[in-house]
N, C-alpha and C positions, 0 to 999 in steps of 0.2 A: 093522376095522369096530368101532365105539363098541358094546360090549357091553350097554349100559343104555338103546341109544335104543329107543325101544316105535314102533310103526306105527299111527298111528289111523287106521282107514279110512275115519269120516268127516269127518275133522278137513282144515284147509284146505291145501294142497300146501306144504311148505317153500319159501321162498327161498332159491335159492344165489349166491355170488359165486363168479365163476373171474376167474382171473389168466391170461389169452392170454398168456403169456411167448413170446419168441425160441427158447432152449435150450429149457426146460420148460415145462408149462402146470401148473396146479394149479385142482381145484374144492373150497370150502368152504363150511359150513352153519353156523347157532346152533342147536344142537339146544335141547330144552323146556326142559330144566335145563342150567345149566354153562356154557362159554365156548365163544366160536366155533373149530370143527376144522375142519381139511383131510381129506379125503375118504380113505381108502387101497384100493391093490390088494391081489388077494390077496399079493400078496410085502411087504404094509403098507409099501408105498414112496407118499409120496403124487404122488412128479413122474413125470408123464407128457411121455414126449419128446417134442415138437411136432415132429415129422417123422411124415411120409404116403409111403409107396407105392402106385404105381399099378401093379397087375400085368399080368400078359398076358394072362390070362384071367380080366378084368375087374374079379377084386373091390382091394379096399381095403385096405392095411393099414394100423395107427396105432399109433404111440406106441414101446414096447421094440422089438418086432419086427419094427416099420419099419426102425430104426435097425440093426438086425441084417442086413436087407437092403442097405441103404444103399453100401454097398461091393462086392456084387454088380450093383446097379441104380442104379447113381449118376443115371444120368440120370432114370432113372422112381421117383426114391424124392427127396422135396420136401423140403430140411431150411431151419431161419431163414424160416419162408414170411415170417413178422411185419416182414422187413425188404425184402420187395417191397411190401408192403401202401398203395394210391395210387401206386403209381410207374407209369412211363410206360417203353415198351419200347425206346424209345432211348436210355434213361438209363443213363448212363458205368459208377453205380455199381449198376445192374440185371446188366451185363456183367460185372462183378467179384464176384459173391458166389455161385456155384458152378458146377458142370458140365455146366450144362442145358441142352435144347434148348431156343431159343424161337420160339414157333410163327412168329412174325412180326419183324423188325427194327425196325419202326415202329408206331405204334399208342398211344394214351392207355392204354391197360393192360397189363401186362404177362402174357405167355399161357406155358405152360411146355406143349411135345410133349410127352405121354407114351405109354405101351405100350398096346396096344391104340388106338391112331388115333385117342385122344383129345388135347384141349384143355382145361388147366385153367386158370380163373387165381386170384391169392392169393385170394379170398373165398372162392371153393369149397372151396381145401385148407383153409385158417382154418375153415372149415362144419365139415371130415371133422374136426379137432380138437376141437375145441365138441359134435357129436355126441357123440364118447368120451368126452367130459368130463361131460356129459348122461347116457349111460348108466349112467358110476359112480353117479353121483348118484341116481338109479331105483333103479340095485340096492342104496343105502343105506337111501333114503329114502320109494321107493315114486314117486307123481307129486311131480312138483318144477313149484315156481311162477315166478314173476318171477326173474330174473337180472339179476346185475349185473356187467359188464365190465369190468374195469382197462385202460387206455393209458397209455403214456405221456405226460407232461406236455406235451410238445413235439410230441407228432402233430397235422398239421395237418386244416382240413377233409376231403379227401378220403380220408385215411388212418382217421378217426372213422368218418365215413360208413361207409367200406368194412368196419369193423371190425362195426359194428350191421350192415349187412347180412348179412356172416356169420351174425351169431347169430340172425336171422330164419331163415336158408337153414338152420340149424342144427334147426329148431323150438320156438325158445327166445321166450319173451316177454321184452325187454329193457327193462327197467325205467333204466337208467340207464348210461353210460359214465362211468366214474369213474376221475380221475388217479391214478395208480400211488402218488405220494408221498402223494397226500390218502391213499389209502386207506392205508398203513405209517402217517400219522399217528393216523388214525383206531383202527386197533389197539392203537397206541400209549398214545393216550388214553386210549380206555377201557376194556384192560386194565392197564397199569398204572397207572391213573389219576395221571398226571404233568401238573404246568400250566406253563407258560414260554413260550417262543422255542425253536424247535427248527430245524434244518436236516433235511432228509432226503437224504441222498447215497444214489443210487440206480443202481446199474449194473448193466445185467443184460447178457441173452447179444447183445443187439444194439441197444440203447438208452442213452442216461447222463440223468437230469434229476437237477436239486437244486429244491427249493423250500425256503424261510424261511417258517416257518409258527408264527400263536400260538396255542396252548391252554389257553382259559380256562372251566374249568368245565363241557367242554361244548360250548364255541365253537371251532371248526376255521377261525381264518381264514389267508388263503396272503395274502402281504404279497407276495412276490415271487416267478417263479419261469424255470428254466433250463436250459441244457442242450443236449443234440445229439443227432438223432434216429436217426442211424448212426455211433454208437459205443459199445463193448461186447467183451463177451468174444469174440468172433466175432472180431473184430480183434486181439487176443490172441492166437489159434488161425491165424490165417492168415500173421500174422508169423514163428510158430514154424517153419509148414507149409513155407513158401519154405524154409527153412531144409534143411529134411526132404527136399524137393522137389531144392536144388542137390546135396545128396549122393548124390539116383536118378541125377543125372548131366543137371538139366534146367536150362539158362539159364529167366530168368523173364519173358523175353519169346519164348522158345519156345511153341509151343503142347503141352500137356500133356494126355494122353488124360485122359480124366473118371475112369476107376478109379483114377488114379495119386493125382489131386487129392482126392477122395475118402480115401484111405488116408493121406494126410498130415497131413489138415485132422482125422481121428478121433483120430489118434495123437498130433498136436501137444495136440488137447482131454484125452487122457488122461493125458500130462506135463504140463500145466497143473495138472489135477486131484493129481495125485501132488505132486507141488510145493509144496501148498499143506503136506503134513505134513511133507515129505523135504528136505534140503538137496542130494541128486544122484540121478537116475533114471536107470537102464538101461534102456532101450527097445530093442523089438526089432519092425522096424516088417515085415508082411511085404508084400513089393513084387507085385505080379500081375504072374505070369507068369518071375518072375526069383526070385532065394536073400532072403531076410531080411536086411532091414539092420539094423544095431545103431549107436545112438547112445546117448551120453551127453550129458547135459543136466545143468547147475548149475543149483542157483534163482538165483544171479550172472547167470548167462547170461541165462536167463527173463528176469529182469528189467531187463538193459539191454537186451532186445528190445521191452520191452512199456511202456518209463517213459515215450519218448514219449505215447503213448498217455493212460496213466493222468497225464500232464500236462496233456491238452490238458483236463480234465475241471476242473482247478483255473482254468481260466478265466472257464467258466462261472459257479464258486463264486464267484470274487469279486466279478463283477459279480451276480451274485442279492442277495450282502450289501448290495453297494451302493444297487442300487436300493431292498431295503429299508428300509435306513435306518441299518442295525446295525453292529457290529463284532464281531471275532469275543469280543470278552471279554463283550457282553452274552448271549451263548446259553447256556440250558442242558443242553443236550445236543444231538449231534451222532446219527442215525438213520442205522445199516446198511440199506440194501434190494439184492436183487438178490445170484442166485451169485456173480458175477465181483468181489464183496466180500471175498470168501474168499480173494484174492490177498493172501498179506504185504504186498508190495510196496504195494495201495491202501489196507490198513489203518494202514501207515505213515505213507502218503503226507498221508491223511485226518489223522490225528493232528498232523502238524506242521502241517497248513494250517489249521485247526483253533484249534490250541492245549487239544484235549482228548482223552483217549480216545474212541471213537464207543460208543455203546450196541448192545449186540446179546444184548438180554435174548431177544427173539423169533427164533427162524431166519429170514435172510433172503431162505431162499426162498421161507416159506409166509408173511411179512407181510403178504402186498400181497392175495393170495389171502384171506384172514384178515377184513382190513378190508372186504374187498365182499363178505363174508359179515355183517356186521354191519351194511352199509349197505344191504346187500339186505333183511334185516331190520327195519330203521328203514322203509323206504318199504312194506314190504308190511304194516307197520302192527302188526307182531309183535314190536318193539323201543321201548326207552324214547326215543319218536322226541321226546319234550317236555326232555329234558336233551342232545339233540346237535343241532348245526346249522353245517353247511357252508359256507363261502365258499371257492371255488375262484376264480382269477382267469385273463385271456386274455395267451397267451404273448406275442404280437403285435397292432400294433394294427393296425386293422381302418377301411378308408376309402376314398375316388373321389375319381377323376380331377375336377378341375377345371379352365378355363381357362388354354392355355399349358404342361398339362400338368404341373402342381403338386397338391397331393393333400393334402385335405381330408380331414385325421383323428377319425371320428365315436366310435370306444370307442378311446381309447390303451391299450396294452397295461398291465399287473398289473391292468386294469378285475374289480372281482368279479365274476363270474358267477352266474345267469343276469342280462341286463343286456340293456337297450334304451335307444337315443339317434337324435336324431333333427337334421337339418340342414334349414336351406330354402336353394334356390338361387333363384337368376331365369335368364330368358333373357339372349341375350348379344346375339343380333341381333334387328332385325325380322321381324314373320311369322315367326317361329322355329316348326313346326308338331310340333317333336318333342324330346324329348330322351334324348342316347345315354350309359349310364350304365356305367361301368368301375370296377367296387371291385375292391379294392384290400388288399396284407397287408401289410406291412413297417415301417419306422420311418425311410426316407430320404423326404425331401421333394419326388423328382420321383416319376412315378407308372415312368416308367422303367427306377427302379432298385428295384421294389416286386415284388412275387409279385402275379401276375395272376390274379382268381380269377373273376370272371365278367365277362358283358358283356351289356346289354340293353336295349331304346328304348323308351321311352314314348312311345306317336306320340297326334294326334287332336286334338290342340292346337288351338283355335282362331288366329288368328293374331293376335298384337297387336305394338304396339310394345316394343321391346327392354327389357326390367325390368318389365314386367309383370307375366307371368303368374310364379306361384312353386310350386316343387317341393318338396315335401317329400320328403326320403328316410330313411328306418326301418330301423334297425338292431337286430335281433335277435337275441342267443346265447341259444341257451338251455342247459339244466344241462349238457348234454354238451358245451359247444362248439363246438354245429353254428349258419352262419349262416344269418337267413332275412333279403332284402331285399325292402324293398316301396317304393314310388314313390308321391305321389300331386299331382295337379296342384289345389292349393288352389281357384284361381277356377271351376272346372272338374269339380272332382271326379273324373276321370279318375284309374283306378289301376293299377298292375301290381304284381307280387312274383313271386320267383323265390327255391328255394331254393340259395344254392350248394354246389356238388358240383361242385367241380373235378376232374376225370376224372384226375391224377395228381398225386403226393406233391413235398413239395421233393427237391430233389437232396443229394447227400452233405454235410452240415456247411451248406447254404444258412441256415438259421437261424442257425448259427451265425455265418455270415458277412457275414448282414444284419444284424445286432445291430452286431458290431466295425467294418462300413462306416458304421452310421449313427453310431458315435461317432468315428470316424477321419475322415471327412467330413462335421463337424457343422456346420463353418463355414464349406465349400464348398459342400455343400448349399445352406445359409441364404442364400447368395449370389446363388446360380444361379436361388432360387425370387423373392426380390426381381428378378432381372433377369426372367424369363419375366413375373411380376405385370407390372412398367411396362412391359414390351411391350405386353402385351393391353389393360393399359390407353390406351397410345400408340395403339394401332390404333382401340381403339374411340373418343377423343376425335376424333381425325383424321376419323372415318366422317363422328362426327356433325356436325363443323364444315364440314364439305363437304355431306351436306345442308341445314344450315342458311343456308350459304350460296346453294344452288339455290334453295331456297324462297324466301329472304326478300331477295333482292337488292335490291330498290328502298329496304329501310331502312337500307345500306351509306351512310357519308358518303362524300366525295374522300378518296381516299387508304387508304381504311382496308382495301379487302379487299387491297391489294398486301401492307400489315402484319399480314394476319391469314395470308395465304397465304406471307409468310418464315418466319412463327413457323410454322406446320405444316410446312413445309420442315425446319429447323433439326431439329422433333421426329420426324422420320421419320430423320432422319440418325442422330439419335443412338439413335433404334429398333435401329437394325443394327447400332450400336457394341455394346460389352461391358461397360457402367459403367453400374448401375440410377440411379448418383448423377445423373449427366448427366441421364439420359431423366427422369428426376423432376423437374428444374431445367426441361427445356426443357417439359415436361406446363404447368409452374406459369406459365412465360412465354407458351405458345397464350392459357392461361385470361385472363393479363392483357388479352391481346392484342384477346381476345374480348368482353371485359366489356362494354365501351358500349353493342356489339350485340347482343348478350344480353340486356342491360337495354332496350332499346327493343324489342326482339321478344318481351317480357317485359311489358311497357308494353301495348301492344297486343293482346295476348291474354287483359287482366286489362280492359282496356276491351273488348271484345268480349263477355267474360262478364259482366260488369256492364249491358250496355244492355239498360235496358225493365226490371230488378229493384228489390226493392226493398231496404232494410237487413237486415230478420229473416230473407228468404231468403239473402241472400250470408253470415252470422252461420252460420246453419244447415248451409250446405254446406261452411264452413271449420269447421264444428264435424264434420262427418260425414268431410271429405277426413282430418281430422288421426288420430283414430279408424282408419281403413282404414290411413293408413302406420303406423303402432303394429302395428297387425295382419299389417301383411304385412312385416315389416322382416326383413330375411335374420339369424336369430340361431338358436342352436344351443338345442330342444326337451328336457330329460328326463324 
């Protein structure tokens, strides 16, 4: 406890940042005077384990002496909750990350049994976290104000979401969700007041992001940023565990009692930890229910257990470089964040990927804690909010389904944050009375191979002919990352909006795997969305020619609709082929095919509206028709 901070009783509630970590959580303040702290216990430790038990006789436990339980109550003691957070209960890597009971197989959320006949899922444990984090903070500080939340770069909407809901369920007023990296840079900044290009390499106990970030004076802008949102020192601890595991005498697709799992996965995390100072650990692991096993562990060992791992992490890096723009020889410095830093093995690893030592002036476990103390600060209007100013950018871009099933990109990803954009569509058919809207996350070109994030109709439409009526649709992020869409029918003024809140997270490394598909299929993609376009196109040229043909048959010469009816022939053929080239060529030969009759039903329609007027009205209405297509032309709003 800061011996010097005074308590004004009528003074206005501190803002605090907490860092929701995986492993640990941490809460931090700007006291009156001096630099932003982390909070401490009495044992002035300021990390609090982010594991929860649930006892049998009802109450709660958190933090040290959850974890103390943990190995007796494996199933009713919730550890890594941060890395169920959005996930869906049939998810592969839901089943893989410990011992627990799930209340249900299926289901948009993930539910954990526990003791006493309850049902919890990650937001509630995330609550019991954030509570205890809250109460430090009380017993520091007295009433505490606005909060601010660190995630990871890479959490997508539903895991945001779900994260603010916590700290609502929490009793916390949430002032802001702030990225992990922003926030270490933010610390960065303006305690050691440094300006440049910086990278932030960020691993913690079940997360990796990098951002490329510049600071100037003040300005916190993120140019690029990356990463995977299940990987982490968790994955470290589970590869050792296996290990641990086959020497109890357990194949690894055995099924393994939860105490056993439990007791490997602690032991593996405390050879990790030993390792980081020791070149060899004797462990003495003790088994439930059988004699103490003893192992020896090399950091040799450790670490060609764990380099895949701390490899895939360098993937991420180099494409964050890239998209920013940079190389590694324009940076100046390279930012620790996150325990699982503290591995030799990634401070190496960092260093040659690099080409520099990494900076690790601030501990990296209380950085990120540190900076949404500072930021929580700056918004509640108790920090020099006139010399710092944030640009965060969106990991992925963000957009809907179009015709044929191609996908209309309204924010492409590193877009800064908060940010709005806007697109107009038209209808596609006739009496079109509605329209059904699919946004859309990822960066491949069909909406198929994108992350589905919502889905909703805008009905009431009156009915007009096909290109008519026009839709606006509105894209909104705001500072947290969360999206709001809204709809609205121009002619019409009809509107809807929907916030999305996809009821669960991507799955294991999906970001990460939608990033390397959409570069590995850039020019399959680009292919496939040309062929779907002249289809749709094909279909609706065909429609129209065949009405136009109903209608206007008496203006048909000899001969001509049998040549207007091979050319729609030829173009339906080559609809079904697999060559956008072809369907394009036969598109251009219909239109040829069409033209005389076009023109004379074109002829006639411009006599029809001419009879009985006079010059200044026909002037006037091509001066008002030209006006409306300007207005209503399908082009992209910001």
């Amino acid at each position: 406890m800061s011996l010097m901070q005074i308590h004004d009783p009528v003074g206005a509630p501190r803002p605090i940042g907490i860092d929701l970590g995986t492993t640990n959580s941490l809460v931090a303040y700007v006291p009156l005077i001096g630099e932003a702290t982390c909070i401490r216990d009495c044992d002035l430790d300021p990390l609090v384990p982010s594991v929860v038990c649930y006892r049998a006789d009802g109450g709660v436990t958190i933090g040290k002496d959850a974890q103390r339980l943990a190995q007796q109550l494996p199933q009713d003691t919730i550890v890594s909750v941060k890395r169920f957070m959005g996930r869906g209960a049939g998810d592969a890597e839901t089943r893989r990350l410990g011992p627990y009971r799930f209340a249900a197989s299926e289901g948009p959320v993930v539910t954990f049994a526990v003791a006493g006949d309850r049902v919890v899922n990650p937001v509630e444990v995330s609550a019991e976290i954030l509570r205890e984090l809250k109460r430090m903070a009380e017993d520091e500080l007295g009433e505490v104000g606005g909060v601010v939340i660190t995630v990871p770069a890479y959490f997508d909407d539903a895991q945001r979401q779900a994260t603010k809901d916590a700290g609502k369920l929490a009793g916390l007023q949430v002032l802001r969700l702030l990225n992990e990296p922003t926030a270490a840079a933010l610390a960065y900044g303006l305690t050691e007041r440094q300006n440049g290009t910086f990278v932030v390499y960020d691993l913690g106990g079940g997360t990796f992001d990098v951002t490329v970030l510049v600071l100037d004076n003040g300005v916190f802008q993120v140019r690029a940023t990356g990463g995977d949102s299940q990987l982490g020192g968790d994955d470290m601890d589970r590869a050792l565990a296996q290990r641990f595991l086959r020497a109890m005498g357990f194949a690894l697709e055995a099924h393994v009692p939860p105490g056993h799992v439990r007791v490997a996965l602690d032991a593996a995390r405390a050879v990790k930890h030993a390792l980081t100072e020791q070149t060899v650990v004797e462990a003495e692991i003790e088994v439930p229910g059988d004699k103490s096993l003893a192992q020896r562990v090399t950091r040799e060992e450790f670490e060609a257990l764990v380099r895949p791992l701390v490899e895939r992490t360098g993937v991420a890096c180099r494409r964050a470089l890239r998209d920013a723009g940079i190389t590694t020889k324009e940076l100046d410095g390279v930012i620790l964040v996150g325990g699982s830093t503290r591995v030799p093995l990634v401070r190496k690893y960092v260093s040659e990927l690099f080409g520099r030592e990494p900076l690790t002036d601030i501990d990296p476990d209380q950085v990120v804690a540190i900076g949404a103390a500072i930021q929580a600060d700056l918004l509640a209007g108790q920090g020099p909010s006139d010399d710092v100013l944030l640009l965060d950018v969106l990991p992925l871009s963000l957009g809907v389904e179009a015709m044929g099933g191609v996908v209309e990109k309204i924010l492409p990803r590193n877009t800064p944050i908060p940010a709005s954009a806007a697109q107009v569509f038209t209808t596609y058919a006739d009496n079109q009375t509605g329209f059904e809207l699919h946004v859309v996350q990822g960066e491949r070109e069909m909406a198929e191979a994108c992350r589905s994030l919502a889905r909703f109709t805008l009905k009431g439409i009156p009915p007009m002919p096909a290109g008519l009526a026009r839709l606006q649709v509105r894209f909104d992020v705001d500072a947290d990352g969360i999206l709001k869409v809204a709809a609205r029918e121009l002619t019409t003024g009809i509107c809807q909006s929907v916030d999305v809140k996809p009821s669960y997270g991507l799955s294991d490394a999906d970001i990460e795997r939608m990033l390397l598909e959409a570069y590995d299929h850039a020019e399959t993609d680009i292919a496939v969305r040309a062929l779907r376009e002249e289809r749709v196109e094909a279909e609706r040229i065909v429609a129209a020619t065949e009405g136009a043909l109903a209608a206007d048959a008496a203006l048909l010469l000899p001969g001509e609709r049998e040549v207007i009816e091979a050319a729609m022939q030829s173009l339906r053929a080559a609809a079904g082929g697999g060559d956008h080239h072809v369907i394009h060529t036969r598109i251009e030969d219909l239109d040829l095919a069409c033209k005389p009759f076009a023109g004379r039903r074109m002829d006639r329609s411009i006599a029809r509206a001419l009879s009985g007027r006079n010059v200044a009205e026909v002037e006037r209405d091509t001066a008002n028709a030209k006006g409306i297509e300007s207005h209503l032309g399908p082009r992209p709003e910001h």
